[in-house]
C-alpha positions in Angstrom: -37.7 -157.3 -219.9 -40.6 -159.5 -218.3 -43.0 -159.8 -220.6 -46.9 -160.6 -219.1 -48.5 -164.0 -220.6 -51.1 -163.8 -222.9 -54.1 -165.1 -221.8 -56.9 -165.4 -224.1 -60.5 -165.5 -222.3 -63.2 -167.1 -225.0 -66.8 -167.8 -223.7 -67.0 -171.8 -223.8 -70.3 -172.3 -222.3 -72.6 -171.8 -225.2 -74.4 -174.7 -225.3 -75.5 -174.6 -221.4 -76.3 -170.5 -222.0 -78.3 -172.1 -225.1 -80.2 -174.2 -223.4 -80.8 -172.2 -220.3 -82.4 -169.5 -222.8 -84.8 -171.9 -224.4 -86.0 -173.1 -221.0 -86.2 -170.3 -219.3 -87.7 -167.8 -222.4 -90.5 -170.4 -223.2 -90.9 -170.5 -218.9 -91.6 -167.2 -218.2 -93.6 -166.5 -221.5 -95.9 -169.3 -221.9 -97.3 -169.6 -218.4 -97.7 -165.8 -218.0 -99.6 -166.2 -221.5 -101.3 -168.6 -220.1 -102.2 -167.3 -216.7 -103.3 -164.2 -218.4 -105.4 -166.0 -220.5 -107.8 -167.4 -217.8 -107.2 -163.9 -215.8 -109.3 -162.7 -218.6 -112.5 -165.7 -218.4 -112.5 -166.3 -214.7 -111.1 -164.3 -211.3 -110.5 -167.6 -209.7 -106.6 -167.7 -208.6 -107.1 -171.6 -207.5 -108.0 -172.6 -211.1 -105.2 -170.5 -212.2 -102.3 -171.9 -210.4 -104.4 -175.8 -211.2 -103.9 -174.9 -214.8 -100.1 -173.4 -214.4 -98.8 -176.4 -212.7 -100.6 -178.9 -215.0 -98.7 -176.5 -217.9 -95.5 -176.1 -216.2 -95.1 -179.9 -215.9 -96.1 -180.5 -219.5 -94.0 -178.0 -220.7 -90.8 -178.6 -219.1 -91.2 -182.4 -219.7 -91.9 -181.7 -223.7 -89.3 -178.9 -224.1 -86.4 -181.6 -221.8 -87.2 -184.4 -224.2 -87.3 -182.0 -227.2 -83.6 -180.8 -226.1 -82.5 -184.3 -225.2 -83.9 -186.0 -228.9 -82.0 -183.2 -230.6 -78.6 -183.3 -228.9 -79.0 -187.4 -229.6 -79.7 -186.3 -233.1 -76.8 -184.6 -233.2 -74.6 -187.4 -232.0 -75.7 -189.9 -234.4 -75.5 -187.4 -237.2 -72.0 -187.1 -236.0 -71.4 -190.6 -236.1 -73.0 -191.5 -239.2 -70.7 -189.1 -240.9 -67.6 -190.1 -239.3 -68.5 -193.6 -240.2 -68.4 -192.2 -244.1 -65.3 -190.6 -244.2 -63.5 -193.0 -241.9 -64.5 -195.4 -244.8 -63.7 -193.0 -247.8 -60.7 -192.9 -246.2 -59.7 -196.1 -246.5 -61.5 -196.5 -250.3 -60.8 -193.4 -251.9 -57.4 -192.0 -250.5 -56.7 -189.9 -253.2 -59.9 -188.1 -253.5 -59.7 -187.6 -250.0 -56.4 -186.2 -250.0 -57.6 -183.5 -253.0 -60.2 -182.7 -250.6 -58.0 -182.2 -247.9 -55.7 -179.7 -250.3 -59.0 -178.0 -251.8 -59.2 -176.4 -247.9 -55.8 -175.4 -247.4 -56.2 -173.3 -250.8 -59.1 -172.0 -249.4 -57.5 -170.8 -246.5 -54.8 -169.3 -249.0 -51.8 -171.3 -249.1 -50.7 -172.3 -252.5 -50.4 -175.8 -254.0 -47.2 -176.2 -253.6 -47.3 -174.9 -249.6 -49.7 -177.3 -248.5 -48.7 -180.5 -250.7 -46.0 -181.5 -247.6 -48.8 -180.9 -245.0 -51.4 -182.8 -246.8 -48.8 -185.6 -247.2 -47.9 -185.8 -243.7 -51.7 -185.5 -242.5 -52.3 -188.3 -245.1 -49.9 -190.6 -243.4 -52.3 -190.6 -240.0 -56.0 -192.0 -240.3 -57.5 -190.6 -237.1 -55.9 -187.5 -237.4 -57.2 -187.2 -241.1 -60.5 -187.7 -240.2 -60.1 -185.2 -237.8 -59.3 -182.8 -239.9 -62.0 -183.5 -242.6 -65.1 -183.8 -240.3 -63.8 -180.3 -238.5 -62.2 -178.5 -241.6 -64.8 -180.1 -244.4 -68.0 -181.4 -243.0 -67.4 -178.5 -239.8 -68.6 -180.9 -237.3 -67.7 -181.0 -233.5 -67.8 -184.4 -231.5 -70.4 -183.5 -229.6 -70.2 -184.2 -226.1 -71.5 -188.1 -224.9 -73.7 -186.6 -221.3 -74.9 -183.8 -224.3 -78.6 -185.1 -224.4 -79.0 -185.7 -220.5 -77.7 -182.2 -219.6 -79.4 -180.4 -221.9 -82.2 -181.8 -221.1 -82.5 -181.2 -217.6 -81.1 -177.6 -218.3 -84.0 -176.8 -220.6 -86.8 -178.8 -218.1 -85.5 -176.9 -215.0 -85.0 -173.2 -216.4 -88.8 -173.8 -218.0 -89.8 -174.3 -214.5 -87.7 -172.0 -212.7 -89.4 -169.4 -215.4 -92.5 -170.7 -215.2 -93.0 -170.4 -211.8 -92.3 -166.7 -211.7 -95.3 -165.3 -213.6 -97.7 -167.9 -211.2 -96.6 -166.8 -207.9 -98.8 -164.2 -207.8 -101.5 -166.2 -207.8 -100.5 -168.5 -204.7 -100.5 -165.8 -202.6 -103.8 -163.8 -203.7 -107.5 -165.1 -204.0 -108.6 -162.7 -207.1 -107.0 -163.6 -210.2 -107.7 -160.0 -211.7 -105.3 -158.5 -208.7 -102.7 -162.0 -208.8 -102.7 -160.8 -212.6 -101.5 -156.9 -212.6 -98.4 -157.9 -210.0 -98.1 -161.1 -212.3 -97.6 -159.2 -215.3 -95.3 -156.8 -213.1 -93.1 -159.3 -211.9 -92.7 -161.3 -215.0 -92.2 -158.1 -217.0 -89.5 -157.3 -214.9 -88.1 -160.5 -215.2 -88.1 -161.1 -218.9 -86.1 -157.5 -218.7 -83.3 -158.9 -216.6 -83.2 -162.3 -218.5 -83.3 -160.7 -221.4 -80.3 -158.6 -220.6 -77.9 -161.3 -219.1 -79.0 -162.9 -222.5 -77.3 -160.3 -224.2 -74.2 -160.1 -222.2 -73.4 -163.7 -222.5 -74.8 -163.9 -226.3 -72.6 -160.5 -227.1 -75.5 -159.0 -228.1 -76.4 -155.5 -227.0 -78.0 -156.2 -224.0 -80.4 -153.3 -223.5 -81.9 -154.2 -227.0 -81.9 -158.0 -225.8 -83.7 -156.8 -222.8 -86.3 -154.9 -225.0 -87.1 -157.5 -227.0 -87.7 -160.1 -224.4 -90.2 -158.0 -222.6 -92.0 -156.7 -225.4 -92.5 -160.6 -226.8 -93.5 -162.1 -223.8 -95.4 -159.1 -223.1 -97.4 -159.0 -226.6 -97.6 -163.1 -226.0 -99.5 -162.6 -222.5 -101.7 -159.4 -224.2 -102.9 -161.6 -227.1 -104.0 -164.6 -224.7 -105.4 -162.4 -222.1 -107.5 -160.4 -225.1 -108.6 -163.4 -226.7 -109.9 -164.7 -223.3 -111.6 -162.3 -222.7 -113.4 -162.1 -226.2 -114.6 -165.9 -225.5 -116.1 -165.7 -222.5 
């Protein structure tokens, strides 16, 4: 009888969903925070959108060379501890290989079961280290075009966000009015990011959603308030 091949579906874009949510969560809250902020000293749209762009272009540049610096940190920590085992290795074989046998009995197999796999893995250098930096040190080559991506991920989706809370106020000459369809619009949006967060994160995505709004929501309160209080 025919059976169907299995086909096994993972989710392998984490570190692009990552990134996108970094970008995009600090795009939509900070500027709305912002936008709110002066909402609440001046009803002058023009200033408004001045000070959003000057933001929006500090922001995404700081946020794609924070994402960029830590993906090359990442590398280099990878590399640097390649460099050490590749080297213990060579020095210490037979530490190395009690290493190697300490994590097949912590996966359950008994001395005696993994001794022959230990021996063959022994008798291959790259492959060994392999093994050791995934299975001991749990580290992942990390991808060589890592740093660039992410970095432009993070820079775009903090201006794609951060555009959406200022639009408002291109289109409308009172920053009060620009500021209630503002915080309608980004509202909104933080609830749909917030709930394709969840679907592609596995959390539950109504309580994603929820919590996105009511952050970037209590972010843009607390500016607008303080604002206000000031001038």
């Amino acid at each position: 009888m025919p059976q169907t091949p299995h086909i096994e579906r993972h989710f392998t874009a984490g570190e692009v969903v990552r990134d996108v949510v970094i970008g995009m969560s600090d795009g939509l809250t900070v500027p709305f925070a912002l936008a709110a902020g002066l909402s609440g000293a001046v009803d002058n749209s023009r200033l408004v959108v001045v000070a959003g762009l000057a933001e929006i272009a500090a922001g995404s540049i700081a946020m794609g060379l924070g994402g960029y610096l830590a993906a090359r940190s990442d590398a280099e920590h990878y590399d640097s501890e390649r460099h050490r085992e590749e080297r213990e290795v060579q020095e210490i074989p037979d530490e190395e290989a009690r290493e190697v046998q300490r994590v097949f009995t912590d996966y359950g197999l008994t001395r005696e079961e993994a001794t022959p796999v230990v021996e063959a893995l022994t008798k291959k250098p790259k492959e060994w280290v392999d093994f050791m930096m995934r299975f001991e040190l749990g580290l992942e080559e990390p991808d060589p075009k890592r740093a660039l991506r992410s970095a432009i991920t993070i820079a775009g989706s903090y201006i794609g966000g951060g555009f959406i809370p200022l639009s408002p106020y291109l289109v409308l000459h009172s920053a009060r009015r620009a500021l209630v369809w503002s915080a309608l619009i980004t509202l909104v949006a933080l609830g749909v990011f917030g709930y394709i967060k969840g679907r592609f994160t596995g959390a539950r995505p109504r309580r994603s959603a929820l919590q996105t709004v009511v952050i970037g929501g209590l972010a843009a309160a607390a500016a607008f308030l303080m604002a206000r209080a000031i001038s």
